[in-house]
N, C-alpha and C positions, 0 to 999 in steps of 0.2 A: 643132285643127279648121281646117279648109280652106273656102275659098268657091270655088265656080264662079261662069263670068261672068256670070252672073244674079243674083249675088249671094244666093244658095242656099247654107248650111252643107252641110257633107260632113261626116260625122263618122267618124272610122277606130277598126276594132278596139280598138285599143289604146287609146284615149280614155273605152271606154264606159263602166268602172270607176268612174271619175271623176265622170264624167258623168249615170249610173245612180243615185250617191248625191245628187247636187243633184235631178235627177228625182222621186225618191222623195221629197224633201224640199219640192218645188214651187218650188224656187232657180234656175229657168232662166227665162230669155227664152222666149215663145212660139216664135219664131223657132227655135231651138236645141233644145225641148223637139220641135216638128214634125220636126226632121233626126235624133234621137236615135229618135224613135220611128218613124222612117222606116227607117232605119239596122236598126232591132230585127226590121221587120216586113221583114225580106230576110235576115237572120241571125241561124239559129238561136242559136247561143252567143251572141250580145249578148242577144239576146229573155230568155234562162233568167238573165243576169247583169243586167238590166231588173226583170224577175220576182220575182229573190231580191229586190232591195233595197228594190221596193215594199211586198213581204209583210213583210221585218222592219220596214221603217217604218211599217206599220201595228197588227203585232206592238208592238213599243214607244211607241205612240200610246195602245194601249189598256191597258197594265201597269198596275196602278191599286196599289202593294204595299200599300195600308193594309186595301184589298179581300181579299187575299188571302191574308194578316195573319188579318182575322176570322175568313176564312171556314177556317182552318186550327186556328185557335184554337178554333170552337166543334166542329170535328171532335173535335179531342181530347178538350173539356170532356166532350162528348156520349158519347164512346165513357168516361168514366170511373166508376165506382159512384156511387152518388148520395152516400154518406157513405163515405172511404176511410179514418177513423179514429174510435174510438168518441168519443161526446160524454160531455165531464164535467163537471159543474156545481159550483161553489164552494159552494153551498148543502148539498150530499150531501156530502162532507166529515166524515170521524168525523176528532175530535183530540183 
């Protein structure tokens, strides 16, 4: 990343990769986060490489696996007979 004499970030194609994943993650200076999104909102392909890494970072914010654990587990239980083998009692027992 580059400054102009204003002391203004420039940030280059080739940076946003980088860049994009600290973004997504809220790991930038204000400063750098304004030149990155400035940068995005003039180029398309950084903008969609911006994009992607906000959506998986919020993708993965919200993965919850013990949620989805349950909710997989009572699908099955649900979709199974209610008894899938006969019951026997110790008591009924001829010997």
């Amino acid at each position: 990343m580059s400054e102009q004499p204003n002391s203004e970030a420039i940030v280059r194609c080739e940076e946003i990769e980088q860049l994009a994943v600290l973004l997504a993650c809220d790991e930038l200076d204000p400063a750098v986060r304004s030149a990155v999104n400035a940068h995005a909102s003039e180029c398309a392909i950084c903008a969609a490489v911006v994009s992607r890494e906000v959506r998986l970072h919020q993708e993965i914010a919200a993965f919850d696996p013990a949620r989805r654990f349950i909710g997989s587990f009572r699908a099955v239980a649900g979709a199974m007979p209610q008894r899938a083998w006969p019951r026997h009692s110790m008591t009924s027992r001829r010997g």
